[in-house]
PASEBA-1860 file (N, C-alpha, C; in nm, 3 decimals):
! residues 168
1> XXXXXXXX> 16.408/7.756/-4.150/16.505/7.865/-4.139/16.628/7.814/-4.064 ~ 16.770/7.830/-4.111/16.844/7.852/-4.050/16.891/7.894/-3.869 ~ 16.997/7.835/-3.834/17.025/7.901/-3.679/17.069/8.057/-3.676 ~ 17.105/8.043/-3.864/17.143/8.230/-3.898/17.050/8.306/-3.885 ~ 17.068/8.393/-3.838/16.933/8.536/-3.803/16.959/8.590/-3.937 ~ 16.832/8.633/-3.993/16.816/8.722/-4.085/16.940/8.867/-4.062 ~ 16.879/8.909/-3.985/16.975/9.015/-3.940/17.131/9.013/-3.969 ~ 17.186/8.883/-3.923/17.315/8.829/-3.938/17.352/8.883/-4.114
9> XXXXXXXX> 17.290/8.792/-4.176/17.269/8.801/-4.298/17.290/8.901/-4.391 ~ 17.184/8.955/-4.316/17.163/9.126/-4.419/17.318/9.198/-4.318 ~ 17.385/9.163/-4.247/17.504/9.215/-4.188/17.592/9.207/-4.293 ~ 17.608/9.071/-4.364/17.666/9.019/-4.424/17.701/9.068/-4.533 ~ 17.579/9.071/-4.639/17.504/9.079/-4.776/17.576/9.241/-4.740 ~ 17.539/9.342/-4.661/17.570/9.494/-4.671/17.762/9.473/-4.702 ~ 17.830/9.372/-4.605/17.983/9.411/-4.613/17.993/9.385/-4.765 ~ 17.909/9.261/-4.790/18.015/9.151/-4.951/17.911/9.301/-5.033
17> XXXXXXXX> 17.806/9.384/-5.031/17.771/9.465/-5.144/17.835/9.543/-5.150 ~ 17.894/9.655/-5.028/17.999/9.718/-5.028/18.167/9.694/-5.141 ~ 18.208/9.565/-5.070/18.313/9.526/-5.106/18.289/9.498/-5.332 ~ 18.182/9.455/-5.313/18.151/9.422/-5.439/18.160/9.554/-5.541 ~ 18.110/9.712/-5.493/18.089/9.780/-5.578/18.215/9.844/-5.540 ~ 18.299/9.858/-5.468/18.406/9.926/-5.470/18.537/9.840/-5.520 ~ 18.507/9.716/-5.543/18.624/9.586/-5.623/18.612/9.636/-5.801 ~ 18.446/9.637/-5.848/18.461/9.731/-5.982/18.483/9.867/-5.998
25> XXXXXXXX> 18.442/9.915/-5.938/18.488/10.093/-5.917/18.674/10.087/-5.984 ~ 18.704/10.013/-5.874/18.853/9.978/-5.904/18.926/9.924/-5.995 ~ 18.883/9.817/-6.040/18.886/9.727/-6.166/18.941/9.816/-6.280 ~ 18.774/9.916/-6.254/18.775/9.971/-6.401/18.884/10.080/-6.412 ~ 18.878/10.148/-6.270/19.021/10.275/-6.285/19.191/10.160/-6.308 ~ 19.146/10.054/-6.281/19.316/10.026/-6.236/19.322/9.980/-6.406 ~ 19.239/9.946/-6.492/19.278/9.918/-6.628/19.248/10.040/-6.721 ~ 19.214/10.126/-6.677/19.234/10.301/-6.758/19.344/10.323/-6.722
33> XXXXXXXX> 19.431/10.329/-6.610/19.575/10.349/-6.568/19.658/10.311/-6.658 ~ 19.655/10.171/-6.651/19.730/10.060/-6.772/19.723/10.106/-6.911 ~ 19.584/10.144/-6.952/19.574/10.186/-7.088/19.662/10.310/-7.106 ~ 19.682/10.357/-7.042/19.709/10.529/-7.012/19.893/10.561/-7.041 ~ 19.925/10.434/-6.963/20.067/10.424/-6.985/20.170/10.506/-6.930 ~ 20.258/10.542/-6.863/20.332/10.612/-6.787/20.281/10.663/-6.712 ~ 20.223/10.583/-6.593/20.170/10.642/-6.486/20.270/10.604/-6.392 ~ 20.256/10.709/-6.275/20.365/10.685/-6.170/20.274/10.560/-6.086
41> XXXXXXXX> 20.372/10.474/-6.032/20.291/10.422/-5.907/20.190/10.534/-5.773 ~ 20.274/10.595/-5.733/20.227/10.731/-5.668/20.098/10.783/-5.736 ~ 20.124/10.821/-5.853/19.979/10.852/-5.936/19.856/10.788/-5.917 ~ 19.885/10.656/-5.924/19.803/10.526/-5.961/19.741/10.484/-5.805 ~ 19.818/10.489/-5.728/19.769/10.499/-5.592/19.638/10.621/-5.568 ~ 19.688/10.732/-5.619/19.608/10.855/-5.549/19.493/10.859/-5.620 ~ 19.479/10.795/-5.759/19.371/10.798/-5.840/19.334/10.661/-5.781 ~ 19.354/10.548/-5.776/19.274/10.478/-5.721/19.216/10.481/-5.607
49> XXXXXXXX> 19.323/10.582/-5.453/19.233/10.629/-5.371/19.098/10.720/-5.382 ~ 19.121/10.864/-5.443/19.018/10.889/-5.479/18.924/10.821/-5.528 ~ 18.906/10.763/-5.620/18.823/10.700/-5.674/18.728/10.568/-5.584 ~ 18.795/10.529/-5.492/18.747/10.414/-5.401/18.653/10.549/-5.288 ~ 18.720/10.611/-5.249/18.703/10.729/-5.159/18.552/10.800/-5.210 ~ 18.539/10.827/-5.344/18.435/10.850/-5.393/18.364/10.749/-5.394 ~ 18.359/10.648/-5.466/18.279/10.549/-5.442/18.149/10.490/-5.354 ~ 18.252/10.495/-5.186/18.255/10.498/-5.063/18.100/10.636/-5.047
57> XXXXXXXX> 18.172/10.703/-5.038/18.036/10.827/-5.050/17.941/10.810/-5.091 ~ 17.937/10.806/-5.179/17.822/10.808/-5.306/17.764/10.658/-5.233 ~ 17.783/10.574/-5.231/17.731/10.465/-5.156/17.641/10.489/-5.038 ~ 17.719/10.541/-4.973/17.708/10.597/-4.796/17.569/10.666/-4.844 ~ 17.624/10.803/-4.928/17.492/10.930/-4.902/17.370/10.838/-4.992 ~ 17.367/10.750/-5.101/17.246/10.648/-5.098/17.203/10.607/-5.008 ~ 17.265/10.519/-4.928/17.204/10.465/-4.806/17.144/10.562/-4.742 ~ 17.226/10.674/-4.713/17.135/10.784/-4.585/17.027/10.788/-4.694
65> XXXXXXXX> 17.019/10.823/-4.818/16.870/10.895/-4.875/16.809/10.796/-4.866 ~ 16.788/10.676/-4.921/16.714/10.561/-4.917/16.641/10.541/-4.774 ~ 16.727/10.553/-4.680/16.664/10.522/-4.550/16.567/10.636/-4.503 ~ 16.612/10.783/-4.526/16.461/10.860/-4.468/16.344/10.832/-4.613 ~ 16.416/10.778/-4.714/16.292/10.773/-4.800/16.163/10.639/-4.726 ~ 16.220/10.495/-4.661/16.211/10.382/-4.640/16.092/10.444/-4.492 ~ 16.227/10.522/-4.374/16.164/10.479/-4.254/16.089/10.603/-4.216 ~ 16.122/10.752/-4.302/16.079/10.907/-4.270/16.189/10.946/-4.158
73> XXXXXXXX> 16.271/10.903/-4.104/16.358/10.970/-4.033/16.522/10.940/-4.035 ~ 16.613/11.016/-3.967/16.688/11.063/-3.981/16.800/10.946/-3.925 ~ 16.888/10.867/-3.972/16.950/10.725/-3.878/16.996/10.768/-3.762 ~ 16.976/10.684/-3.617/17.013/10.708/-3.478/17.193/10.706/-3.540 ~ 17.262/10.727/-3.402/17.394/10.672/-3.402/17.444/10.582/-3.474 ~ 17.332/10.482/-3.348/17.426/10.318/-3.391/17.360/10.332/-3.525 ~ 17.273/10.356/-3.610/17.266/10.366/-3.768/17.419/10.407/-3.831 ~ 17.448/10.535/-3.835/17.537/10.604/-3.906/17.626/10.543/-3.835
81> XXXXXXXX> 17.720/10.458/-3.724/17.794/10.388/-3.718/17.829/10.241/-3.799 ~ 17.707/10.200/-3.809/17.688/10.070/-3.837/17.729/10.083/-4.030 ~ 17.649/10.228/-4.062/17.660/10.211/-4.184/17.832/10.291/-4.244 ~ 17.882/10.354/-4.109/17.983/10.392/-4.161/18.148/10.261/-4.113 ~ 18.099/10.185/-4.076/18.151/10.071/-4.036/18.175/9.964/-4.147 ~ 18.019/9.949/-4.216/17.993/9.876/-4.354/18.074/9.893/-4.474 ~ 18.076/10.085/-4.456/18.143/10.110/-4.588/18.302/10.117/-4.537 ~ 18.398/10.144/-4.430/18.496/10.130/-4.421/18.536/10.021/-4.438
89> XXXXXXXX> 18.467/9.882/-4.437/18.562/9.771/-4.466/18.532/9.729/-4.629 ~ 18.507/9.794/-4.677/18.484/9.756/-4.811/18.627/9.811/-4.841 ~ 18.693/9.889/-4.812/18.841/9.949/-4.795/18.930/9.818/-4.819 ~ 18.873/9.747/-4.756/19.011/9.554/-4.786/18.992/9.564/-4.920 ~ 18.900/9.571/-4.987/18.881/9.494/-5.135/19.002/9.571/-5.181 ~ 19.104/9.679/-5.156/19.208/9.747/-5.227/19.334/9.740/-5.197 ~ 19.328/9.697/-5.054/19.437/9.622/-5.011/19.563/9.558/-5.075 ~ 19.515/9.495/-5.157/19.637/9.416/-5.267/19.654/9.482/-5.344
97> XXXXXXXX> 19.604/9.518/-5.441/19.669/9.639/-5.535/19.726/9.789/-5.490 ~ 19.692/9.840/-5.339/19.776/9.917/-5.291/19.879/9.848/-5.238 ~ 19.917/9.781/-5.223/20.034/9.712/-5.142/20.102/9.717/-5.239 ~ 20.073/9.667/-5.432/20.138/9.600/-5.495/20.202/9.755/-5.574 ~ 20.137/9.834/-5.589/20.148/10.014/-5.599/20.236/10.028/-5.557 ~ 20.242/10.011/-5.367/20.332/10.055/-5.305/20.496/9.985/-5.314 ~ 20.464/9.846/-5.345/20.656/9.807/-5.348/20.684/9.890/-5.514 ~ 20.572/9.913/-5.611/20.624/9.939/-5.723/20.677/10.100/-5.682
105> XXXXXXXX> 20.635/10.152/-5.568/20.683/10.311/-5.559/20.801/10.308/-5.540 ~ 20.826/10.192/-5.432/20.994/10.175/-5.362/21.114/10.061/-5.414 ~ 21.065/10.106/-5.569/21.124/10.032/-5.685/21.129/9.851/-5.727 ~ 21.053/9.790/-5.642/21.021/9.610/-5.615/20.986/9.593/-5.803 ~ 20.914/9.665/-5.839/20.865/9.621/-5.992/20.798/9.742/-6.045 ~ 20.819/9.761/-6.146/20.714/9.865/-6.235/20.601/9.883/-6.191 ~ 20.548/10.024/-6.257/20.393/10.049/-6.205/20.301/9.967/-6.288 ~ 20.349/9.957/-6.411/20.282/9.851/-6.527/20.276/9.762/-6.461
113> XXXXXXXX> 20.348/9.661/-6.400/20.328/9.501/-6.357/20.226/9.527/-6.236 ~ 20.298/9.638/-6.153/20.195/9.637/-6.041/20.055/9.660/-6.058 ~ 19.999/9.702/-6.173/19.867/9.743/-6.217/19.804/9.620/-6.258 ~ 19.888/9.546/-6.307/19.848/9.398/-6.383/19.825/9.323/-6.298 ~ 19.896/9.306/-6.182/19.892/9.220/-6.066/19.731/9.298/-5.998 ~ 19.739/9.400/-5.975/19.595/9.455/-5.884/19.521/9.417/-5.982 ~ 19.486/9.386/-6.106/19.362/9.364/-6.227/19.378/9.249/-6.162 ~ 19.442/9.132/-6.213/19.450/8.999/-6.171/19.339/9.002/-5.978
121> XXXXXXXX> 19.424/9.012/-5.949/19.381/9.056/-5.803/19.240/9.094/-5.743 ~ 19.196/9.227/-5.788/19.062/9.239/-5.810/18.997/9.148/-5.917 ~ 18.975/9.087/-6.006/18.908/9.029/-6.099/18.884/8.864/-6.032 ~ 19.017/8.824/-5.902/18.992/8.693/-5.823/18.950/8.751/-5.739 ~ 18.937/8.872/-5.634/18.853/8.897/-5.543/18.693/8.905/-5.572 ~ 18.702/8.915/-5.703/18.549/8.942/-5.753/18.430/8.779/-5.753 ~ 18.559/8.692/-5.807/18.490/8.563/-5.792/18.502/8.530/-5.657 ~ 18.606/8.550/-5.576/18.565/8.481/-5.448/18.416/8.546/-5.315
129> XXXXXXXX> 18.454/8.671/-5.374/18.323/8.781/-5.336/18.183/8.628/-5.378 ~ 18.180/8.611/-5.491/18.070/8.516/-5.571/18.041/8.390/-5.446 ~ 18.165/8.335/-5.411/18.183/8.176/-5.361/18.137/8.243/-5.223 ~ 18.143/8.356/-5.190/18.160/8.386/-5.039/17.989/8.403/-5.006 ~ 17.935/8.453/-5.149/17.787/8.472/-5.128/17.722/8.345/-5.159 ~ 17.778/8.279/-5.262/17.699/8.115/-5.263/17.723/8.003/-5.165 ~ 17.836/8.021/-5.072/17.901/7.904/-5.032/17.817/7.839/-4.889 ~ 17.697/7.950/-4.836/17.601/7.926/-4.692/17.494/7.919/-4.694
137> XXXXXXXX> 17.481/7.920/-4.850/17.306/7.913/-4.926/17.260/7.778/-4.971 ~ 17.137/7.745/-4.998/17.099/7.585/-5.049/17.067/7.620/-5.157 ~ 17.217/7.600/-5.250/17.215/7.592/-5.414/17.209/7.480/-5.478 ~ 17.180/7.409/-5.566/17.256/7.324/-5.646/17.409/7.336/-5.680 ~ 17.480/7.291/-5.684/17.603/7.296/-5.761/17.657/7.358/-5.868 ~ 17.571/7.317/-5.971/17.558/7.412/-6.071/17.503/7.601/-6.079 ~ 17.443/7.560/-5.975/17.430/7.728/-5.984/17.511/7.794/-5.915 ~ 17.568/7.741/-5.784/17.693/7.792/-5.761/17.794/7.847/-5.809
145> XXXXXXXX> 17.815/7.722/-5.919/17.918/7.772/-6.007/17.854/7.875/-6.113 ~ 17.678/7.898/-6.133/17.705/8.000/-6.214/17.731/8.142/-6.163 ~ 17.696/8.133/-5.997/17.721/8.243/-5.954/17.868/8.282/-5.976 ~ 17.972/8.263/-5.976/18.097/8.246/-5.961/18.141/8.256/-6.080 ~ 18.063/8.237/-6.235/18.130/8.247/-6.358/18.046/8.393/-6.381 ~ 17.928/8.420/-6.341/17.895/8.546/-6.352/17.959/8.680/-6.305 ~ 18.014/8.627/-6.213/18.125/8.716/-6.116/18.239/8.740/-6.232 ~ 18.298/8.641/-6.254/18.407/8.649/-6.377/18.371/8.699/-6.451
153> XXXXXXXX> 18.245/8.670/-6.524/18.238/8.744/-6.688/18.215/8.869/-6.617 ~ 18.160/8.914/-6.549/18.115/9.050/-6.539/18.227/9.139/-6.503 ~ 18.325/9.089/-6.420/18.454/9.122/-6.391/18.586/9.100/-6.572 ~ 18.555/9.052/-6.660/18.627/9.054/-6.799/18.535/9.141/-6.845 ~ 18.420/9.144/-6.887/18.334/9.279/-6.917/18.385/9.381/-6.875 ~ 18.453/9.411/-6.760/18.468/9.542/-6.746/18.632/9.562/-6.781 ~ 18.693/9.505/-6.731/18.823/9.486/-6.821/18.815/9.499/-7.020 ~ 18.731/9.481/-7.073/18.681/9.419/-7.193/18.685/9.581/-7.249
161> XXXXXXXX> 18.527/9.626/-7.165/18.507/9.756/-7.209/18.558/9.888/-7.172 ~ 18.670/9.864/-7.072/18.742/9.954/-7.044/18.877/9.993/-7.153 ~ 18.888/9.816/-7.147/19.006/9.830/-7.272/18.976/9.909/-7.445 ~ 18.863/9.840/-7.418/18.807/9.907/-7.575/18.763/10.073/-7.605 ~ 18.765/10.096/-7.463/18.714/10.308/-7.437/18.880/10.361/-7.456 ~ 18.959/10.281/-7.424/19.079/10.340/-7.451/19.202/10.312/-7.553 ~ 19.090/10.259/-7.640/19.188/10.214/-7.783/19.285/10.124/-7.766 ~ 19.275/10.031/-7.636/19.365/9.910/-7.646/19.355/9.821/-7.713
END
């Protein structure tokens, strides 16, 4: 075993799962936007907040059910801190495509480019999410990299089939 504590770990594994399901959550709204076509930046912001915002929840209230299912009781504090800590930083994974929203509000570039840039954006946060989970583990090489192309395809899959639900 490692000088890493398990614990450490599963610290870890909770931020990058977080970050992971709220990077597609996003993905998939920020290329229905695009399909959609005359969306305001402003728009595109508030639907992608909501939508991360929901996400976030629905995550959270799993965890709470899972855990009285797991331990029979109700999480202390430091629980519901820890887990509401977990899911607030999954909040970075949106970071760049709100930023890129926001110069498109205060006229820097279209909401179209700025949507293209957050796809781009999320779809490389998705592989580095991959490198960030293979890069402290004893892989081969090759599987490294398949972790990291799985990340991609699964991240064009959803680009793929988003495009195709909306007649692009």
């Amino acid at each position: 075993m490692t000088s890493e504590s398990i614990s450490s770990r599963e610290i870890r594994a909770a931020h990058l799962k977080e970050r992971i399901y709220v990077t597609f959550a996003a993905l998939a709204v920020v290329v229905s936007l695009l399909s959609h076509g005359h969306v305001t930046a402003l728009e595109a912001m508030g639907t992608l907040g909501v939508t991360v915002l929901g996400t976030l929840s629905a995550v959270f209230t799993a965890d709470v059910i899972s855990h009285l299912l797991v331990h029979e009781r109700m999480l202390t504090r430091a629980e519901v801190g820890h887990a509401a800590r977990v899911s607030a930083s999954a909040l970075g994974a949106i970071v760049l495509p709100m930023l890129f929203l926001l110069a498109a509000q205060f006229g820097a570039w279209g909401p179209e480019h700025a949507l293209r840039a957050s796809m781009a954006a999320l779809l490389l946060a998705l592989i580095g999410f991959g490198w960030i989970a293979a890069r402290r583990i004893k892989l081969p090489w090759w599987q490294r990299g398949l972790v990291l192309g799985a990340e991609a395809v699964l991240g064009l899959l959803v680009i793929g089939l988003q495009t195709l639900a909306h007649g692009g």
